[in-house]
N, C-alpha and C positions, 0 to 999 in steps of 0.2 A: 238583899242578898249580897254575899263577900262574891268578893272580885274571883276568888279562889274556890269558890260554890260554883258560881257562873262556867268558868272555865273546865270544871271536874267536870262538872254535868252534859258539856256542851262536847266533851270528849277532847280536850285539849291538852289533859296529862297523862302521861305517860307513867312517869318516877319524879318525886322530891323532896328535898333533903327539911330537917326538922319542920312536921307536917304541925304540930300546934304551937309552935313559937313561929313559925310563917305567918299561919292565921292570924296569930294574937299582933303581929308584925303589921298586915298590911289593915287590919283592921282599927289599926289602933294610929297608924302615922300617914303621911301623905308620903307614899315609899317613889323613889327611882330605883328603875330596875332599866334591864339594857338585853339587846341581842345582838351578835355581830355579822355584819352581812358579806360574805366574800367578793371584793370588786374584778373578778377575771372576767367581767362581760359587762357590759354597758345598760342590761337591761338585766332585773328581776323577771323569774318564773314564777309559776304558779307551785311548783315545789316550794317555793316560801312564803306561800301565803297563810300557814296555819302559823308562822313566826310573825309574820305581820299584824295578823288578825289577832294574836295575842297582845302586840301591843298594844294592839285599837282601843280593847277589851279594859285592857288595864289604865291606860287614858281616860276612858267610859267612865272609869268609879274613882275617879279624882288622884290616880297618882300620874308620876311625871315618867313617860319613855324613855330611852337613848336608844337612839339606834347608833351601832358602832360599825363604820365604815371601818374593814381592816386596809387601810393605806399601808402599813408597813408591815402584818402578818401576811398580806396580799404578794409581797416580794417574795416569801419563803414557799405558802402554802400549804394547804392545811393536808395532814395523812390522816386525816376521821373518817371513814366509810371508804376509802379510796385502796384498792388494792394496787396500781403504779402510780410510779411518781407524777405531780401534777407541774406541765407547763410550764418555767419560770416566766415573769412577764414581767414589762417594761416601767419605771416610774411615769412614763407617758402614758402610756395604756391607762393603769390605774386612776391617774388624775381623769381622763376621760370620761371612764365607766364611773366614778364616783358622781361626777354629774349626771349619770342620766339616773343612778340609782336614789339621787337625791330628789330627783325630778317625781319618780314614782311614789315615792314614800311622803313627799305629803300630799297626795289622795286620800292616803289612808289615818296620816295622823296631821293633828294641829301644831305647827309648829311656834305659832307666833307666841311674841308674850313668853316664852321659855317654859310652853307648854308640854312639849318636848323638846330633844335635845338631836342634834345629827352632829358625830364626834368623827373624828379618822384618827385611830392609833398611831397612825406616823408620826404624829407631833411630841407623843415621849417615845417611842420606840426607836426612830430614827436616829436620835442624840442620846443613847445610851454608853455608856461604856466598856468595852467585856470585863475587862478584870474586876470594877465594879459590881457588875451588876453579875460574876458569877460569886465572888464575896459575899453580896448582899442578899442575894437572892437563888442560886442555883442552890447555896448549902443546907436550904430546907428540901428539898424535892432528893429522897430516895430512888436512886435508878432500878432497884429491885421492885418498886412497886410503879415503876413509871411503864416496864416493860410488860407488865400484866395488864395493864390497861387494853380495852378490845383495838381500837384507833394504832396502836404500836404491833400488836399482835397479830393484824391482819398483815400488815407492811411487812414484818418481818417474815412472815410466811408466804410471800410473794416473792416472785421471779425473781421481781427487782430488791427487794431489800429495801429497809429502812436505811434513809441516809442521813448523816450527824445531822443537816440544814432542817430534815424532816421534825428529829428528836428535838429539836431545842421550840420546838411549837408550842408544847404545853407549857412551858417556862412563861415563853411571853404570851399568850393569851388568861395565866393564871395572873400574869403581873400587870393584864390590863383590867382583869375586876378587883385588883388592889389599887391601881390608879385611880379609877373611878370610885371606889370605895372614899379613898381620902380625900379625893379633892370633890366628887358631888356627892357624896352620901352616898352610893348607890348599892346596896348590900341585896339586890335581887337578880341574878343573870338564868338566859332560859334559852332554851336551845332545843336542837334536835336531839333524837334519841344516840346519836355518835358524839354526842359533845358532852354525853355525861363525864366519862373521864379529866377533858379540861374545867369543867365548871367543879367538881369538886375540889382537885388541886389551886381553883383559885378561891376558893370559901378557905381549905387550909391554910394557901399563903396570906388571905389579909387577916387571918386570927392569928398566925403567928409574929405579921408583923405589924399588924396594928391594934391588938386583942378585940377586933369586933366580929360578930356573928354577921354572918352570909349566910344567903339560901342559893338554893338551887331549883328548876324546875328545868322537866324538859320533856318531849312532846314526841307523838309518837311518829316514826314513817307510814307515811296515807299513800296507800295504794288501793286501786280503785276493786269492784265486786269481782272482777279478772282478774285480778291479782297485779296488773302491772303497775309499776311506781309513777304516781299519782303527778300530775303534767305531760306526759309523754305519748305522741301521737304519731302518727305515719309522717308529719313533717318533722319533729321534732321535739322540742320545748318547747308549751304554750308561755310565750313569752308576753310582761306586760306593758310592756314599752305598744303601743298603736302603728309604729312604722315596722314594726319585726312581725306584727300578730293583730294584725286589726280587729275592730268592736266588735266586727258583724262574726268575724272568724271566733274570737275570745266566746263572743253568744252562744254562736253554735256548741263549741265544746262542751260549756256547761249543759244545755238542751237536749244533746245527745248524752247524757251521761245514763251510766244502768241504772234500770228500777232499783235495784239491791243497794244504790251508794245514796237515791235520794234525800231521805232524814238524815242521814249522816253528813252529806253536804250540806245542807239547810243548816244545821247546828256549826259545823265549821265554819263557813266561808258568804255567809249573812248575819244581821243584825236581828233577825227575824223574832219576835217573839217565842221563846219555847213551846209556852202552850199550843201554841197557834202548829207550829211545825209537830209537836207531837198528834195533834189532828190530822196530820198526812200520810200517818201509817194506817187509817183507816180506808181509804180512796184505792183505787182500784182501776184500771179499763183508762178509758180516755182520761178520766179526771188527774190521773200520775202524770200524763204529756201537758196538763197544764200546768199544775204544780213543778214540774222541771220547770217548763218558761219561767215559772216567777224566780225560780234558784238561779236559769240565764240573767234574767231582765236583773237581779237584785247584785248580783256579781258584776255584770257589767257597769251597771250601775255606779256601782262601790269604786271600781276599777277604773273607766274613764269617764265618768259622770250621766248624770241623769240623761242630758240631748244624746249621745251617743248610744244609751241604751234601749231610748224611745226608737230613736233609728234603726238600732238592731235588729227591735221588736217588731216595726213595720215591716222591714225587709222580710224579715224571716216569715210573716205571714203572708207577703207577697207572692214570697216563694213556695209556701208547704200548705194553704188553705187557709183562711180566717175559722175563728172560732171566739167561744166565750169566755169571759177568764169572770166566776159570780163574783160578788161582792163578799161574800165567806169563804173562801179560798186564799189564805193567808192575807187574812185583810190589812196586815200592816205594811203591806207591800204597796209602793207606787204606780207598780205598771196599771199602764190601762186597764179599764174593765170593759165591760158588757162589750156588747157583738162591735168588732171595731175591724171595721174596711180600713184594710191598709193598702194602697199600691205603689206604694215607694218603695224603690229596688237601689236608693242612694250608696244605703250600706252594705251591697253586697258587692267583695273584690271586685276591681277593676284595673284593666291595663287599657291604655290607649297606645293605638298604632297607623298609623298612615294605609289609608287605603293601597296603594300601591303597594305594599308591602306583604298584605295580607290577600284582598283578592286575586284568585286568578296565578297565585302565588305560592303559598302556606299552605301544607296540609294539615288536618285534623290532628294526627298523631305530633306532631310538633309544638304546636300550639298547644294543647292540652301540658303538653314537659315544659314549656315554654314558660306558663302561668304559673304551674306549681300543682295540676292537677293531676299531674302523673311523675314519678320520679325520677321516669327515663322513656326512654321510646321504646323501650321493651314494656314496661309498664302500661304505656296507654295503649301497647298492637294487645297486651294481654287483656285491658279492659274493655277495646271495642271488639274483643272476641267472646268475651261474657255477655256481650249485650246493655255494657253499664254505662258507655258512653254516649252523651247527647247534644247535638247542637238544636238550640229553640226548639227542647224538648221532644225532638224529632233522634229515632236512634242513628246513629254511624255504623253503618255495617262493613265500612272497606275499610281496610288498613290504609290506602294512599288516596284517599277519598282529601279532594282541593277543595278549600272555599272559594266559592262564588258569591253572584251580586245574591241571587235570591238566597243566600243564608243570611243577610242585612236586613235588618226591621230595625227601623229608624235612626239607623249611623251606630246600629250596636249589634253582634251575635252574643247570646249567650250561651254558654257553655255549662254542661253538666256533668258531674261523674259520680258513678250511682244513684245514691237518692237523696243525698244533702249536700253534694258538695260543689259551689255553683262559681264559675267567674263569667264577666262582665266582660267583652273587648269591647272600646269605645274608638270606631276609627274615626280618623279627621281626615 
């Protein structure tokens, strides 16, 4: 099956451009294609992982990735989906974040052997020169059709306005699938569903200035059976960097996710066999809570490797009950099977704190905002007033309710808020 089957089916396209000279494209050559990743943070979300997971995909059936760090679009910032202006940020900053973005992205793709490619546009962006390159290059780009584009039309209709530093984006991101056009071949770029407008403008700019045909593809916004935009949680960005959002936390997310997003996770955001996953719309009752685990175990998996996700997978039965996961329940899947006693609680959040600091000391409602399990102290007087907060699974009913020696079972309290959300204090 074509790489471009795989991806339709699995729900990874949205819109793209010449859909049977694509086909006959990637089915016929060993294509590069490219996605460009914004460096304003140091760590990728899980908002980009249906970008990632395409290129995986595309890897998978013998073509060659780019991923394109924007080092120098990263200085301007992009107005695509963005109704105010974005942040300007440091060439420090960016070099920073570009390492940890580099760090994550080969998890997911093979880089050796120039099996993929990890690029930063700074390197022709940077050393451009204006008059040049509005001579050479601004004279094809119509401003009558640049402002109809949705990315200019939302800006322009905000508070703020579109500002020139804003407008001159689609120039250089259309004149960086021209650069990668000529110097690797690379006539495939793919994006979000807000990046349709630059990726067109750059299939026109490298036909008009180097008469070759470009594609386009781009990918739909994933938000979850809530409807809320797909990564975003009461903390924030499921972030996948392990020091911003650890394994055990990343596990949870995905294991908590709604009935209703299941198969459609499974097809996005695992390797999993189709057939295999289209079997999970038949399961029902408990058998759905397993089938999530294996969308956890296989995510994590994917994300910070196998040992990490085996650990997840202990903890989180340590924590919520063992059960069985058969041997026909996505049987392409690594996790564990059959009845498997887990009592390692390694991977679940921990903080360490000095006896003195905490017994006799600290109360409940602090410590709770302290770790992260409440996001103020209004928060956690509101959650020990629900009844959802717990130490060693024992409920908190005071608001100024202190820890003492007998909340300690073996140099640790654990900590719980509702019913999946747990940290570890480890005093010394």
């Amino acid at each position: 099956m074509s790489v471009l089957s795989v991806l339709k089916e699995r729900g990874f396209i949205e819109n793209l451009t010449h859909t049977e000279e694509l086909e006959y494209y990637l089915d016929n050559n060993r294509a590069t294609c490219y996605i460009g990743f914004d460096p304003t943070a140091s760590s990728l979300h899980v908002g980009s992982l249906v970008c990632i997971m395409a290129l995986a995909h595309m890897q998978r059936h013998g073509h060659r990735p780019i991923a394109l760090v924007g080092g120098g679009t990263g200085l301007i910032g992009d107005p695509s989906g963005k109704t105010e202006l974005r942040k300007i940020i440091t060439q420090d900053q960016i070099d920073e974040n570009k390492q940890g973005i580099r760090s994550q992205l080969t998890r997911f793709l093979d880089f050796s052997d120039g099996r993929a490619l990890l690029l930063d546009n700074a390197t022709w962006l940077t050393t451009l020169e204006y008059i040049p390159f509005l001579r050479d290059i601004g004279r094809h780009f119509s401003v009558n059709r640049m402002i109809k584009a949705e990315s200019y039309k939302a800006r322009m209709e905000s508070e703020d306005g579109l500002t020139f530093i804003e407008f001159n984006y689609m120039l250089l991101q259309a004149y960086d699938f021209m650069q990668l056009a000529k110097t690797y071949e690379c006539y495939l770029q793919m994006g979000g569903s807000d990046q349709w407008g630059n990726i067109v403008a750059g299939i026109d700019l490298t036909r008009r200035t180097l008469g070759k045909q470009a594609f386009g593809i781009t990918f739909p916004l994933i938000t979850t059976a809530g409807g809320i935009k797909m990564g975003k949680t009461h903390k924030g960005a499921v972030w996948l960097d392990a020091q911003r959002f650890s394994p055990y936390e990343y596990y949870q997310f995905w294991v908590n996710s709604d009935d209703a997003d299941l198969v459609r996770f499974l097809l996005l955001f695992t390797f999993l066999d189709k057939k295999e996953i289209d079997s999970v719309k038949k399961i029902e009752g408990a058998q759905l809570n397993k089938a999530k685990a294996v969308l956890a175990f296989e995510a994590t998996r994917i994300c910070h490797g196998e040992d990490e996700a085996v650990k997840a997978f202990q903890a989180s039965t340590a924590m919520f009950g063992d059960f069985e996961i058969s041997d026909d329940l996505l049987p392409s899947s690594s996790i564990p099977r059959g009845r498997y006693a887990a009592s390692s609680q390694m991977a679940v959040p921990s903080s360490e704190y000095a006896v003195k600091t905490v017994i006799g000391k600290m109360s409940a409602v602090d410590l709770f905002m302290e770790v992260g399990l409440c996001n103020s102290k209004s928060d956690a007087r509101r959650l020990i007033q629900q009844g959802g907060a717990y130490i060693n699974n024992e409920r908190i009913h005071s608001f100024d309710q202190i820890l003492v020696t007998k909340d300690v079972v073996e140099n640790q309290i654990l900590l719980r808020a509702g019913k999946k959300k747990y940290h570890k204090i480890i005093l010394k």
